[in-house]
C-alpha positions in Angstrom: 0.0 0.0 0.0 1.3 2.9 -1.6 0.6 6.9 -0.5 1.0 10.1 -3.3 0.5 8.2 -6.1 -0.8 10.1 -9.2 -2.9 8.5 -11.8 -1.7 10.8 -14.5 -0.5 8.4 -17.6 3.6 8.9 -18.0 4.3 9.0 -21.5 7.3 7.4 -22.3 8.8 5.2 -25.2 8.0 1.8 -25.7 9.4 -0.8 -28.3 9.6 -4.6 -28.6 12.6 -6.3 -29.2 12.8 -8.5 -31.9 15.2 -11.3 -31.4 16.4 -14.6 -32.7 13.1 -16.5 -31.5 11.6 -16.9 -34.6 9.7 -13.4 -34.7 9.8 -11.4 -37.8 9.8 -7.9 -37.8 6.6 -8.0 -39.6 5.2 -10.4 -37.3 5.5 -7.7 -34.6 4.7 -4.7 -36.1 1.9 -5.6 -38.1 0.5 -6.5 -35.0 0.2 -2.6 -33.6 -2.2 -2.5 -37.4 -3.9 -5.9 -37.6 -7.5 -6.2 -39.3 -10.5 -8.7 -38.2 -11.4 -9.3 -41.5 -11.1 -12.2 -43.9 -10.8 -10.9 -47.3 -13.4 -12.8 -48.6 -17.3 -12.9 -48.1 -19.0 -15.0 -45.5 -18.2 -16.0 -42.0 -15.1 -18.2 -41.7 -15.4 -21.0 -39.5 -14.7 -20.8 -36.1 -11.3 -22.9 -35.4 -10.8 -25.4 -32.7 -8.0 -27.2 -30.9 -4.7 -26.6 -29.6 -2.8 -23.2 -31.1 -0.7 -23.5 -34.0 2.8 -22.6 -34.0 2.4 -19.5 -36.2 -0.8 -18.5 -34.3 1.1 -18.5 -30.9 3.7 -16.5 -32.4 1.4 -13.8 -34.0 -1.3 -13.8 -30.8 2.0 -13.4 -28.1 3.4 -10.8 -30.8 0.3 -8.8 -30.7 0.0 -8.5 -26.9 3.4 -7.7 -26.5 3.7 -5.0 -28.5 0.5 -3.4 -27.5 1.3 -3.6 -23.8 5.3 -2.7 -24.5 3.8 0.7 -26.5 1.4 1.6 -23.1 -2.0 0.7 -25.1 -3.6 -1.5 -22.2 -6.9 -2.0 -24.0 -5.7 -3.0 -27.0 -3.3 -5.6 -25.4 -5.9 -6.6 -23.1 -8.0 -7.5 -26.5 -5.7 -9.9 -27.1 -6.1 -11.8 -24.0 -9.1 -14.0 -23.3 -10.1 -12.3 -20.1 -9.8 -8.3 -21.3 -11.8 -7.0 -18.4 -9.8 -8.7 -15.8 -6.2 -7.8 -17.9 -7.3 -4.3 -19.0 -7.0 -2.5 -15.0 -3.7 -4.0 -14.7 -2.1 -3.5 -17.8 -3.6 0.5 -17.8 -1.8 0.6 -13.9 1.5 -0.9 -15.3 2.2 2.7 -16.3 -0.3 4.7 -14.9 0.1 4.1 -11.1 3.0 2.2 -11.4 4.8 4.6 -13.3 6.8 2.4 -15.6 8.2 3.5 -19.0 10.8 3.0 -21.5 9.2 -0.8 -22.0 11.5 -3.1 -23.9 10.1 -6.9 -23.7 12.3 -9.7 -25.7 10.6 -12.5 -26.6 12.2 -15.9 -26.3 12.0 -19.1 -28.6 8.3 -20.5 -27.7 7.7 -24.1 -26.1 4.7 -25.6 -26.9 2.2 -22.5 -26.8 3.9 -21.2 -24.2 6.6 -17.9 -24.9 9.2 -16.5 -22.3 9.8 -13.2 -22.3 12.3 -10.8 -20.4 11.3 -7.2 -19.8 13.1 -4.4 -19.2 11.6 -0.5 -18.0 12.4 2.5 -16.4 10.5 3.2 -13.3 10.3 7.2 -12.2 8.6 9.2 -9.6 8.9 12.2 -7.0 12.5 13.3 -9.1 13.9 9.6 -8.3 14.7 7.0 -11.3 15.8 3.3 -11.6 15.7 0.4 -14.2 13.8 -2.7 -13.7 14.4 -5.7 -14.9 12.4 -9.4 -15.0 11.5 -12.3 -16.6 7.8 -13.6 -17.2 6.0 -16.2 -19.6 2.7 -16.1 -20.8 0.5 -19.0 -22.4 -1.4 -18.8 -26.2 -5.0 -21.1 -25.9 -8.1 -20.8 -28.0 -10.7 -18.5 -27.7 -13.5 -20.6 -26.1 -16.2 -18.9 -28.3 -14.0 -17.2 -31.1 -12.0 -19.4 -32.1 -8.9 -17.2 -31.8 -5.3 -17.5 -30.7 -5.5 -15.7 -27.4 -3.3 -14.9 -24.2 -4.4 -17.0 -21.2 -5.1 -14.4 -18.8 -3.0 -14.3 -15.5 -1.8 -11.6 -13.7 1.5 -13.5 -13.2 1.9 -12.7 -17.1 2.7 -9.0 -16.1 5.1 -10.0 -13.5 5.7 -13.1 -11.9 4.8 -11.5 -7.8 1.4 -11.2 -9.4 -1.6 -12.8 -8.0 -5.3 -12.4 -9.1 -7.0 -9.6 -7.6 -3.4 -7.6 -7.4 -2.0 -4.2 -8.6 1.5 -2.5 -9.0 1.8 1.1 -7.7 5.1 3.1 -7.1 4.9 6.1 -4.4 5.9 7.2 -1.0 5.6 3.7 1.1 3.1 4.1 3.6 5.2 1.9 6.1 9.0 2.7 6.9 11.4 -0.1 6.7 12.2 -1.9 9.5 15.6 -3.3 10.6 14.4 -6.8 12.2 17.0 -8.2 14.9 16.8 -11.1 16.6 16.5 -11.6 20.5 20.0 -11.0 20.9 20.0 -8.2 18.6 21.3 -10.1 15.9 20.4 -8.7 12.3 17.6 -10.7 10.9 17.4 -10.4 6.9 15.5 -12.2 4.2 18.8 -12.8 2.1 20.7 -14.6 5.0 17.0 -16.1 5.8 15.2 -17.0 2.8 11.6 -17.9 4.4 11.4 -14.8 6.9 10.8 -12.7 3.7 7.1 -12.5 3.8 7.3 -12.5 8.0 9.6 -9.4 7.9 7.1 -7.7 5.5 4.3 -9.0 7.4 6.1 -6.8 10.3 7.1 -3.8 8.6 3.5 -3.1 7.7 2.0 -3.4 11.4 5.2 -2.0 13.3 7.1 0.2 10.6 5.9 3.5 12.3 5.9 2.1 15.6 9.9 1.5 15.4 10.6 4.8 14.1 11.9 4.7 10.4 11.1 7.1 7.6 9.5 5.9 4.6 11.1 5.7 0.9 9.7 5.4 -2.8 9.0 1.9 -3.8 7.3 0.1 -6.9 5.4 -2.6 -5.1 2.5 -5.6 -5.3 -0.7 -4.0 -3.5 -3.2 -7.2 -2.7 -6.8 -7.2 -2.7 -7.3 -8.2 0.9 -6.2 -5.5 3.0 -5.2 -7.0 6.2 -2.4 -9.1 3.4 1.2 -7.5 3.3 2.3 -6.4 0.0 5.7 -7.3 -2.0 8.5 -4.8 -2.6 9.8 -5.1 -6.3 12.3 -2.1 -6.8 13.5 0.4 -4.2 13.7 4.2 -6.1 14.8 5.6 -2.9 15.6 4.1 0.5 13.8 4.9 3.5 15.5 5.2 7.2 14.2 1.5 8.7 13.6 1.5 12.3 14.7 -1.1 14.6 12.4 -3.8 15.7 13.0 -6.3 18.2 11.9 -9.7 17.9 11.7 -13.1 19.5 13.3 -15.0 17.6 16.7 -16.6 17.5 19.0 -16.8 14.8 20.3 -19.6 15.8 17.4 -21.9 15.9 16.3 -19.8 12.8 19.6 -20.7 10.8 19.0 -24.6 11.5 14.9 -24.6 10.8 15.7 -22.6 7.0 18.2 -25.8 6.8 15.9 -28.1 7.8 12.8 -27.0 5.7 14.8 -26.5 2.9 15.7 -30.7 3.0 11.8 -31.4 2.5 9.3 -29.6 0.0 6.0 -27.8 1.2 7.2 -27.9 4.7 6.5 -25.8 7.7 8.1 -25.5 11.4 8.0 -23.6 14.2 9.5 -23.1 17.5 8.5 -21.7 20.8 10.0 -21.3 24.1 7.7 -23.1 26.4 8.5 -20.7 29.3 7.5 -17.3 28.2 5.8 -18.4 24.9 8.3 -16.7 22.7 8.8 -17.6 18.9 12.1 -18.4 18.7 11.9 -19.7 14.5 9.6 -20.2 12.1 10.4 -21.3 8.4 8.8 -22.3 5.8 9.6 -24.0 2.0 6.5 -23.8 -0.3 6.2 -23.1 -3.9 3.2 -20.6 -2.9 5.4 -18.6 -0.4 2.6 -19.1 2.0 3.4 -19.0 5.7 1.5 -22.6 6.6 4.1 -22.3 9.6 1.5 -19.8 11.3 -1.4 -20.1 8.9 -1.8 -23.8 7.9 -4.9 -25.2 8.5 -4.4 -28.9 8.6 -5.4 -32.2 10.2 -2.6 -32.6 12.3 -2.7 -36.3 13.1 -1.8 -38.6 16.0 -0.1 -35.4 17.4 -3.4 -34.6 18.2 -3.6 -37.1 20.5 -1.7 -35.5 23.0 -4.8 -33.2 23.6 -7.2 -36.5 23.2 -5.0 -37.9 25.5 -5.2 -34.9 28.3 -9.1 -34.9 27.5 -9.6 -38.6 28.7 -7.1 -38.4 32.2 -8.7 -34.9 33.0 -12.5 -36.2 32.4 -11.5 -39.0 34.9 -11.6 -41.3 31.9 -8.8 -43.4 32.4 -4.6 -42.5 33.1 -1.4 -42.8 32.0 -1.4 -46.6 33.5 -4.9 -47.2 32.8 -6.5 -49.3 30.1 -6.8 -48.0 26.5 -7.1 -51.6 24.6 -5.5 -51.2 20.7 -7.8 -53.5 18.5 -6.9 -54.4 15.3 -9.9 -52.4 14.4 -12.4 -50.1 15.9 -15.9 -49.0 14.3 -17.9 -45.9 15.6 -21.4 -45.2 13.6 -20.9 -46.9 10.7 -17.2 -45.8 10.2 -14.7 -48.5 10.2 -10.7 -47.2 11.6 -7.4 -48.5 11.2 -4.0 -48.2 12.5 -0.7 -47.8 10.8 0.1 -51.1 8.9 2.2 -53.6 10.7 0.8 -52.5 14.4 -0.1 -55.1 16.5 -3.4 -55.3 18.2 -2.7 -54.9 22.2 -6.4 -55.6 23.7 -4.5 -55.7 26.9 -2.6 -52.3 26.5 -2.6 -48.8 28.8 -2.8 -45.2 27.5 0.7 -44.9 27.8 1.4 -47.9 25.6 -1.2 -46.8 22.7 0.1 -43.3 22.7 4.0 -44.5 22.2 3.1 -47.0 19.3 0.0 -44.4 18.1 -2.7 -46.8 18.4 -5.6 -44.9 16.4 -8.2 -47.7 17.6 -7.4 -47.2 21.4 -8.4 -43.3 21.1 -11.7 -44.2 18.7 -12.8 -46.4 21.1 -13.1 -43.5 23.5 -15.9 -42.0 21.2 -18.5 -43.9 23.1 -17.1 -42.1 26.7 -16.6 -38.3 25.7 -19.0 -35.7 25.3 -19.6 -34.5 21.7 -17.8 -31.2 23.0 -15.3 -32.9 25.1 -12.3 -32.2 22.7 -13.3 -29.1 22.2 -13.7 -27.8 25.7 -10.3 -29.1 26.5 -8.6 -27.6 23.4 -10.2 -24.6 24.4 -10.3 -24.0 27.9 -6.6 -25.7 28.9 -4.5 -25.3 25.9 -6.2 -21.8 24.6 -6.7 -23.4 20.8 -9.7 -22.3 18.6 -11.0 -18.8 19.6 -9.9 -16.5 16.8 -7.8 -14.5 19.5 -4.6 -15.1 19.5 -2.2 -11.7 18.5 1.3 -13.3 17.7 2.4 -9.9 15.9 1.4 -11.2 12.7 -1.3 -13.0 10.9 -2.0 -16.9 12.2 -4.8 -19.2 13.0 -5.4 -20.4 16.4 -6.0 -23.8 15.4 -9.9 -25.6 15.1 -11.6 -28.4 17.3 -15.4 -28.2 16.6 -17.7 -30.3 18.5 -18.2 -32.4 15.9 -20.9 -35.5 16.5 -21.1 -38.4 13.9 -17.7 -40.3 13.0 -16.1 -36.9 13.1 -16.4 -37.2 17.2 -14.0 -40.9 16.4 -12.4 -39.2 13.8 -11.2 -35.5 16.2 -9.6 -37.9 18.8 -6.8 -39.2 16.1 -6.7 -35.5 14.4 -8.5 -36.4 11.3 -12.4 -35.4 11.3 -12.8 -31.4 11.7 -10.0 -30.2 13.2 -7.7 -28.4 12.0 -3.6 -27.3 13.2 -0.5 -25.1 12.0 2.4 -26.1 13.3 2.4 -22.8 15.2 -0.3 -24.8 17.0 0.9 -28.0 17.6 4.1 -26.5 19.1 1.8 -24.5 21.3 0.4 -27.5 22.5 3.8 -29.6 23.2 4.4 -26.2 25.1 1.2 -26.1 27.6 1.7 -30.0 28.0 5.2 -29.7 29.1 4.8 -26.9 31.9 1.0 -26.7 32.3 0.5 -23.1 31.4 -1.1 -21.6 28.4 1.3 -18.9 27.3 -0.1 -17.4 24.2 2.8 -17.3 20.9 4.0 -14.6 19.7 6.7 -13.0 17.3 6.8 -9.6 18.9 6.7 -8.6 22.3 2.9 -7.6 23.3 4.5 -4.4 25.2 5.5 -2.2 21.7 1.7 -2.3 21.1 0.1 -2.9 24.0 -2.0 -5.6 22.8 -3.7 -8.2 25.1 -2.6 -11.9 24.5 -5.4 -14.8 24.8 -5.0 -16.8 27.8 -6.8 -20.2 29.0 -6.7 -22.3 32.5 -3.7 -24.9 31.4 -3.5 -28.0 32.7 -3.6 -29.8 36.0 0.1 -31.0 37.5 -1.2 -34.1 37.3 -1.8 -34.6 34.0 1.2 -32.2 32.8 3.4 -35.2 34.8 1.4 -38.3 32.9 2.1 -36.0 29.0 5.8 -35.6 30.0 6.3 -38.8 31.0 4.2 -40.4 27.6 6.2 -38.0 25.5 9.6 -38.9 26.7 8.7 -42.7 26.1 7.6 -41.8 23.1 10.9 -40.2 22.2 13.2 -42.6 23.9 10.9 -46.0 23.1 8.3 -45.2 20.8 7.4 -44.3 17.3 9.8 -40.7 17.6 12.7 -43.2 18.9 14.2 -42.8 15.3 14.7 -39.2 15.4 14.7 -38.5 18.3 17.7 -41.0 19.3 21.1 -38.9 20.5 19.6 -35.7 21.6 20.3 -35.0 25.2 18.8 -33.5 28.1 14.6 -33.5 28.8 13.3 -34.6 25.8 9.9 -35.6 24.4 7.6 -36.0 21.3 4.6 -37.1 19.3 4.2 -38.3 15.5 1.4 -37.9 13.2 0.5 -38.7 9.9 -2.8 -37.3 8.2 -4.5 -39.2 5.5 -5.8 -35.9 2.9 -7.9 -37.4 0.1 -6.7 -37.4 -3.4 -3.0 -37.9 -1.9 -1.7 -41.0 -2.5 0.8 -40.5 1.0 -0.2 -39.1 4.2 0.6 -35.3 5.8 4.0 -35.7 7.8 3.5 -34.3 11.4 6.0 -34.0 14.3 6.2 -31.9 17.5 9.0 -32.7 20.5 10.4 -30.6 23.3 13.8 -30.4 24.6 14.2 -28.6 27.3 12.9 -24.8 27.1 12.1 -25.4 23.5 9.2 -26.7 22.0 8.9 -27.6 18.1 6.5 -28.6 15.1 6.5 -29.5 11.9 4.6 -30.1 8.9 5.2 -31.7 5.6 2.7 -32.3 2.9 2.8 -35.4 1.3 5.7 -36.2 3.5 4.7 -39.7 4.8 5.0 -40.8 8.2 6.2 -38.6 11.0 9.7 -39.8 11.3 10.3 -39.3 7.8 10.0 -35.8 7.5 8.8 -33.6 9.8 10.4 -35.4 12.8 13.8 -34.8 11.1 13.1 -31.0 11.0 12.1 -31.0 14.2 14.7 -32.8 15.6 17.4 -30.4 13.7 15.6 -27.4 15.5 16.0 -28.9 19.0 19.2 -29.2 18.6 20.2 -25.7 18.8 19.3 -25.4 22.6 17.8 -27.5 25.1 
């Protein structure tokens, strides 16, 4: 979000380079002059199939070269979505303010064409080039027949979503200088995933930490409360300095430990204050699903299924929790992992160290619809929509669910629905007993209130530890787990997702005043991804 911008068009020169891809020069320029007509009477027939080579070069030619000369609506009629393309291409010089367009097409694949750009973006007496490479996609006109652009904003610039605009002023936030707890300087170069989490900050704390604002071309998004992108400096700001909680230590090892597993999340807290102390994230979307995911989380759920069953007196750490080969509840037939063998004679603490699914569904006929809800709630502060971390996350979701979704809650499949921010929250609150609310920034530069709840009984805090660490040192986390010192514990998980052949990958563990999760999409069991990020991230303290 962008202040004193004009919408005054900037004239400016525009050309399109013709290279060694194939274009001719009259390809291109008879494109800025083209006629609809046929030559000949009668309607011709309206074409169908994939784009021909000649058409892709002639359609991709023609939008090029209207956009690169500043003629939005004629580029945007060459597109097969003109009144989406035509407010985007008119703000590419308007508000953006860029000029002096030179686009060079490479040698098309298929009916798709690469293209670099290059510009000159001006404003407020300040200057500088831009550079970047895009692609766009030739497909048939639905009802015309013709060789069209396939309409995304992406084809402007690759930052571009739908729904988004480029603008170039006087940023509206100052830049920030993000340092870790130590003071250590925290940058998205040296840490590749914090770069939508430091602009997530800049935009709610840039005034409050005291910078002066500079002249940027950026990405404005549709949804307001959603940080923009900086493309192109023009003229730096003065950043204030903002203090966070995190550590760049245990930052450094979750970006290398993310970066070992695709579309995975993790995130770190320090169980004692509820301080973030890392979170990281490698995703082709840039989404932060470290604070945002909303995910079954899996048999790590069942450390609040398991708290829900000692605290409603329903049985203990020692008590009975039988692991059939199979368990039914209303018509809904559940498994466990293959090669787990049924234990009718086994206790809670057993079932949750092997993650017996059918022990915890054959709870379904003892709790309350709203049991798992009141505990998530009311003891480990999940699931209110009021959590304020310092940025934008979910606080997790346990609806009282009846049906074989009340079966289905207890081994974190069903309704409910986790970040990892969440589950490491909940390793957190099992570990000392107390809810201490996340969060990235301390509460006391903006005097906000953070969420609380009633945390746990020392009686059941003592049963979760002592599960946990079996679990780490015994159990299904044993392989991870195995040489890290000190007080350690964790839970696995696996989510089945439909239409994925493998499961989610869940993992959260504890090592002294840390607590971690992790999540990996389609990355198997726990152990075989997320409990190796995990793991990497408790290893930087303890």
């Amino acid at each position: 979000m962008r202040t004193g911008v004009k919408a005054a068009i900037v004239g400016g020169v525009f050309t399109v380079m013709v290279g060694g891809a194939g274009y001719g020069v009259y390809n291109v320029l008879s494109a800025l002059h083209d006629g609809s007509g046929s030559g000949s009477g009668g309607p011709a027939a309206v074409k169908s199939g994939p784009p021909s080579g000649d058409e892709v070069k002639e359609a991709s030619a023609k939008f090029l070269a209207a956009w690169a000369k500043g003629n939005a609506s004629e580029a945007a009629s060459y597109t097969n979505d003109a009144g989406d393309a035509e407010p985007l291409l008119s703000a590419y010089g308007t508000g953006a303010h860029i000029t002096h367009v030179t686009i060079t097409p490479g040698a098309p694949s298929g009916t798709s064409v690469p293209f670099s750009v290059k510009a000159t973006v001006s404003y407020g007496g300040q200057s500088k080039p831009l550079a970047y490479d895009s692609r766009l996609t030739v497909v048939r006109g639905l009802t015309t027949g013709r060789a069209l652009v396939d309409w995304k904003p992406s084809v402007i610039h690759p930052a571009l979503e739908k729904g988004d605009t480029l603008t170039t002023g006087t940023s509206s936030t100052p830049p920030i200088e993000a340092v870790d707890r130590d003071g250590a300087v925290l940058t998205a170069d040296k840490y590749p995933s914090l770069g939508p989490v430091l602009e997530a900050l800049r935009q709610k704390y840039g005034a409050e930490a005291g910078g002066k604002p500079g002249i940027e071309l950026s990405v404005v998004h549709a949804a307001q409360d959603t940080p923009g992108k900086t493309l192109l400096t023009l003229a730096k700001g003065t950043p204030g300095k903002l203090r966070t909680t995190l550590s760049a230590s245990a930052q450094a090892a979750a970006e290398r430990a993310v970066a070992q597993y695709p579309e995975s999340s993790v995130v770190a807290v320090k169980p004692s204050t509820g301080e973030v102390l890392a979170v990281a994230n490698h995703r082709h979307d840039g989404f932060n699903a470290a604070f945002e995911g909303r995910l079954a989380p899996g048999s790590t759920m069942k450390i609040i299924s398991s708290a829900t069953l000692i605290d409603n007196g329903l049985t203990s750490m020692t008590g009975p929790a039988p692991c059939p080969e199979t368990a039914v509840w209303q018509s809904q037939t559940f498994h466990n992992l293959a090669g787990l063998a049924p234990d009718e004679k086994a206790t809670l603490v057993n079932s949750f160290i092997r993650s017996c699914n059918t022990a915890f569904v054959k709870f379904a006929d003892d709790v309350k619809v709203d049991s798992l809800t009141r505990e998530a709630e009311d003891r480990f502060g999940l699931g209110q929509d009021n959590w304020k971390t310092g940025i934008v996350s979910f606080d997790g979701s346990v609806p009282a669910s009846g049906g074989p979704d009340t079966a289905a809650n207890l081994i974190g499949q069903g309704q409910v629905q986790m970040s990892p921010l969440n589950m490491a929250s909940v390793t957190a609150t099992a570990t000392t007993g107390a809810f201490r609310q996340p969060y990235l920034v301390s509460p006391d530069l903006d005097h906000r209130r953070l969420a609380t709840a009633k945390g746990l009984p020392a009686s059941t805090v003592t049963q979760l530890r002592a599960m946990m660490r079996l679990t780490a040192t015994q159990g299904t986390a044993e392989p991870v787990m195995a040489g890290l010192s000190g007080d350690i514990g964790a839970k696995t998980g696996s989510a089945e997702v439909d239409g994925q052949t493998k499961s989610n990958s869940w993992f959260t563990g504890y090592r002294g005043d840390i607590a971690a999760a992790a999540m990996s999409q389609a990355g198997g069991h726990g152990v075989d991804a997320a409990g190796p990020i995990v793991a990497a991230v408790l290893r930087t303290g303890g």
